[in-house]
C-alpha positions in Angstrom: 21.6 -8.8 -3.6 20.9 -5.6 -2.0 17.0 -4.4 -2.2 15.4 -1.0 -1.0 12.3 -2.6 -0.3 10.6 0.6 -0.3 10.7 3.6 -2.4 8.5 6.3 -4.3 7.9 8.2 -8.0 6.2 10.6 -9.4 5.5 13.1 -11.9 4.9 15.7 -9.5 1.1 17.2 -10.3 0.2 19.6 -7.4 -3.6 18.8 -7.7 -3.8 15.1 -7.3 -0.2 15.5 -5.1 -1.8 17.7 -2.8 -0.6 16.0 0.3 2.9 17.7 -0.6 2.3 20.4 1.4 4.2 23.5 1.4 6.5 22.5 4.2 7.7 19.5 1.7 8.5 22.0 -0.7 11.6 19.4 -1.4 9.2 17.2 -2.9 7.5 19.0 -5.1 9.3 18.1 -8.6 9.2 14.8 -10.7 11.3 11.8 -9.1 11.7 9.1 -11.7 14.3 6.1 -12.2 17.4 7.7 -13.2 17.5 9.9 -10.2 17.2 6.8 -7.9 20.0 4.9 -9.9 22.0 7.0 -8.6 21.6 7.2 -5.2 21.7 3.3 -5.6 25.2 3.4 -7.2 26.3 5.4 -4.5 25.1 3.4 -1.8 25.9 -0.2 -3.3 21.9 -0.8 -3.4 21.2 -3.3 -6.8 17.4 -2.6 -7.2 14.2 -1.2 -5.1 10.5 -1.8 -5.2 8.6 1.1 -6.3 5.5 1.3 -3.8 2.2 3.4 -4.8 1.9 6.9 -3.3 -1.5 8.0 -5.2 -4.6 5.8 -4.7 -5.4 5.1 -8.8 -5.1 2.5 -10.9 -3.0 4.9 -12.8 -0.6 5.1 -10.7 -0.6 1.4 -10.3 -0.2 1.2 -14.1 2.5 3.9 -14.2 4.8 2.5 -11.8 4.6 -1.2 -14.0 5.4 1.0 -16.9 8.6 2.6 -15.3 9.4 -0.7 -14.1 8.8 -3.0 -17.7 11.7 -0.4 -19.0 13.9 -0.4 -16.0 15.4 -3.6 -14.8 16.2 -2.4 -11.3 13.1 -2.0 -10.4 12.2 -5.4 -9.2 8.6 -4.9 -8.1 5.6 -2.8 -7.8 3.0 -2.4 -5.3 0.3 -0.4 -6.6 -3.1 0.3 -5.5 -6.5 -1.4 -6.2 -9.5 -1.0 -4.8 -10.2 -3.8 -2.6 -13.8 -2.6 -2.0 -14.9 -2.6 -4.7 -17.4 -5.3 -6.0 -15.2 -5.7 -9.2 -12.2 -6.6 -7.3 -12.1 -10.4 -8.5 -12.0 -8.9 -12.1 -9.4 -6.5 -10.7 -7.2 -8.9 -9.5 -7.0 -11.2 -12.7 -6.3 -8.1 -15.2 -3.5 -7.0 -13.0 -1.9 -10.6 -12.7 -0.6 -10.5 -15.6 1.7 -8.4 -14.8 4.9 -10.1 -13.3 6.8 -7.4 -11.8 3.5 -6.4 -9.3 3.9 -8.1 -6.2 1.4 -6.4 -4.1 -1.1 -3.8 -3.1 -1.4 -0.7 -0.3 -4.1 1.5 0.5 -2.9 4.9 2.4 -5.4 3.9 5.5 -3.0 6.2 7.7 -5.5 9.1 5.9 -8.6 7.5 6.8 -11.1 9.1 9.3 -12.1 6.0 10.6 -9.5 4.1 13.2 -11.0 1.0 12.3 -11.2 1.2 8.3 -8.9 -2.0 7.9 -11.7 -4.0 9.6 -14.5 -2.9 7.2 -16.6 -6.2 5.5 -16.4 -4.5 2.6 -12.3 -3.9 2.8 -11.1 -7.2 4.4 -13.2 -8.7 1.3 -10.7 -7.2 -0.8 -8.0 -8.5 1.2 -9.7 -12.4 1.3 -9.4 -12.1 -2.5 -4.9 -11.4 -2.5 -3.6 -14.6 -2.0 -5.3 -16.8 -4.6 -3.4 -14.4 -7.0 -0.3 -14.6 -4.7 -0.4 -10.8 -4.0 0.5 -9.4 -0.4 -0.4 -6.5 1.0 1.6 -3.2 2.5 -0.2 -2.3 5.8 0.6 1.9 6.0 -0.9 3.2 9.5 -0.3 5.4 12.7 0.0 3.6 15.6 -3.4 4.4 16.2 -4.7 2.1 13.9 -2.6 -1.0 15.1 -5.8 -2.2 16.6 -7.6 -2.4 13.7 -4.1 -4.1 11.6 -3.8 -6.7 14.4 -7.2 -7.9 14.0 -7.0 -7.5 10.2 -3.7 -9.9 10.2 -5.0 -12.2 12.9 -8.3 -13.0 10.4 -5.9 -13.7 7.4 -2.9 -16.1 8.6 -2.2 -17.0 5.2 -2.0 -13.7 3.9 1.6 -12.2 3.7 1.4 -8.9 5.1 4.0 -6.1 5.9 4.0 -3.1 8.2 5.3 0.1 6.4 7.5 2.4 8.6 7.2 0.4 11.7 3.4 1.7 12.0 5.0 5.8 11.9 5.8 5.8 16.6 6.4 9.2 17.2 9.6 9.7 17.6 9.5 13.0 17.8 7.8 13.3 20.9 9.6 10.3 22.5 6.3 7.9 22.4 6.9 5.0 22.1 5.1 2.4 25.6 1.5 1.8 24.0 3.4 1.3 20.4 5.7 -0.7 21.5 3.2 -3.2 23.3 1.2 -3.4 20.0 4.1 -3.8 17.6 5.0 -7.0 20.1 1.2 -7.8 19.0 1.2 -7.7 15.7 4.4 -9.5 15.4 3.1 -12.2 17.2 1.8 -13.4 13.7 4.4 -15.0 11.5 2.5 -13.9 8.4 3.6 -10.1 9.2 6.7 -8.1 8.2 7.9 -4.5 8.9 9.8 -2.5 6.9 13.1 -0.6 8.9 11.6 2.9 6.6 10.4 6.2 7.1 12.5 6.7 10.7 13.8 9.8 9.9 10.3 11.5 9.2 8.7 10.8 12.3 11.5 12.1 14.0 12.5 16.1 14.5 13.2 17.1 10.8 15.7 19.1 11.4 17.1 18.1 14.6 17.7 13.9 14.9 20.0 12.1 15.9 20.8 8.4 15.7 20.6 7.7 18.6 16.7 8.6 18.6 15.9 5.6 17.1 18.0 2.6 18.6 14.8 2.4 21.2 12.3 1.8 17.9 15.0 0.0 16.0 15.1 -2.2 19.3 11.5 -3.1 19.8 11.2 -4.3 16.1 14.2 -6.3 16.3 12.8 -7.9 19.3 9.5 -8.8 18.5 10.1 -9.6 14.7 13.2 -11.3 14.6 16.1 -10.6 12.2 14.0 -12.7 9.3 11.3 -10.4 9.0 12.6 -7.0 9.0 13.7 -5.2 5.5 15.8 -2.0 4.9 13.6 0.9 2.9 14.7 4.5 2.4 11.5 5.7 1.9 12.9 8.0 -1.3 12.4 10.7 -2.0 10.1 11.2 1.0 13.7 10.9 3.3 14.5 13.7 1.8 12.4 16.0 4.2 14.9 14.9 6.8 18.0 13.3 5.5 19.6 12.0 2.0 19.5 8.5 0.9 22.8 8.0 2.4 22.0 8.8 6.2 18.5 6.8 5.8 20.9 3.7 4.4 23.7 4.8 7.7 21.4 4.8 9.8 20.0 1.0 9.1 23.3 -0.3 8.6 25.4 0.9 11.7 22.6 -0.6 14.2 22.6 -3.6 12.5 26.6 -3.7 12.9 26.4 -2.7 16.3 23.7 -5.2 17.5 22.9 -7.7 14.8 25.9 -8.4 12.3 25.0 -11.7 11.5 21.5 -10.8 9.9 22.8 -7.9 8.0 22.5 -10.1 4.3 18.9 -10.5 5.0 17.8 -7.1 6.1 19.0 -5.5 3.3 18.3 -8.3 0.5 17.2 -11.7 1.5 13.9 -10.8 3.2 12.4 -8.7 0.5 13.6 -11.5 -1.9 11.6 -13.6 0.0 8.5 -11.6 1.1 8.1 -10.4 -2.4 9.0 -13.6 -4.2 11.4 -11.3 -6.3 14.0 -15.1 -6.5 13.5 -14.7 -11.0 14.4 -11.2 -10.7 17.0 -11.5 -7.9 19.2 -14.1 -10.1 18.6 -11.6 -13.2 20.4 -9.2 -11.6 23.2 -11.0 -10.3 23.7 -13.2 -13.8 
């Protein structure tokens, strides 16, 4: 099984998708299931999990509605509001829903550094695992501070690091990042996602070989069993197709870590997001 453990849609609305700017003119149109099919055809990819890009419970809803009538979605993670004092009540309406595996706030947007350490947010979190939810962590390195803390408070929690915490590689940073990403990964509960390379980087100008340093400090410090493949669709598209997000993924880990290849791109989603019932689905 082959899982793009992180990908996006929408019926493009330019009011509540104003963070499409007109620079991502690319992404302004609707991106729905059968466009994704086939860039998963093409790229021998058997199903994705369809992560929230607008902070609603409509969205939330929306994405469990494309994915109760499309099998190769094999989970959602949506958004909640975890600080909200109706968050138990939250919690058990939305776990009735089998496909949803998990919830992500956009905190990369929020003015304060240190929002992922708020009482009233890390209330929320307390609240995931008793419904077996995890939670997508999406931040600038900035904010890996406040995540490290945030994961170190929760062991028990299953967390995951979208986008390797965006380093920017388009400046060539990458020292301070590096030494927190070690950090972070120091707690077995925590995941990172090998997504969203391609739009930190020079747009227009990358090569591969700009990432092999990043690709090489999240290797080290998470170890082959926590890392999964996610082609950030259609946001890639601001930078590269599906195809050279997938290309560039698959010829480090040929290069530098062939054995492990099975679980980046399958086995450690499977695992992370419990997706075993869905995973056998697809293969009967």
């Amino acid at each position: 099984m082959n899982i793009d453990s992180h990908q996006h849609f929408w019926i493009y609305d330019s009011t509540r998708d104003a963070w499409i700017t007109d620079s991502m003119g690319a992404l302004k149109r609707d991106f729905l299931p059968a466009g994704l099919a086939a860039q998963l055809d093409a790229n021998n990819i058997d199903a994705s999990i369809a992560v929230q890009a607008d902070q609603s419970e409509l969205e939330t809803l929306f994405l469990l509605e494309l994915a109760k009538d499309t099998q190769r979605i094999a989970a959602v993670v949506g958004w909640i509001d975890l600080a909200s004092p109706q968050i138990e009540k939250r919690l058990q309406f939305f776990s009735q829903f089998q496909k949803l595996r998990g919830f992500r706030h956009v905190a990369q947007a929020e003015p304060d550094d240190r929002f992922l350490m708020r009482a009233e947010f890390t209330r929320g979190i307390a609240r995931l695992q008793e419904f077996h939810f995890t939670y997508d962590i999406l931040i600038y390195p900035k904010q890996l501070p406040a995540a490290i803390d945030l994961v170190a408070k929760f062991p028990e929690q299953r967390f995951v690091v979208d986008h390797l915490a965006k380093p920017e590689i388009k400046i060539g940073n990458i020292a301070s990042w590096a030494t927190q990403i070690g950090a972070i990964a120091c707690n077995p509960n925590v995941y990172c996602k090998l997504s969203g390379l391609v739009t930190e980087a020079d747009w227009h100008h990358w090569t591969p070989s700009d990432f092999d340093p990043y690709l090489d400090v999240v290797f080290e410090s998470f170890g082959a069993d926590r890392l999964m493949f996610g082609s950030d669709w259609p946001v890639c598209l601001l930078a590269a197709s599906y195809q050279q997000v997938k290309h560039i993924i698959e010829d480090y880990v040929d290069r530098k870590a062939p054995a492990a290849k099975e679980k980046i791109f399958g086995a450690n989603a499977i695992h992370f997001y419990d997706l075993k019932a869905h995973a056998n689905g697809l293969a009967a």
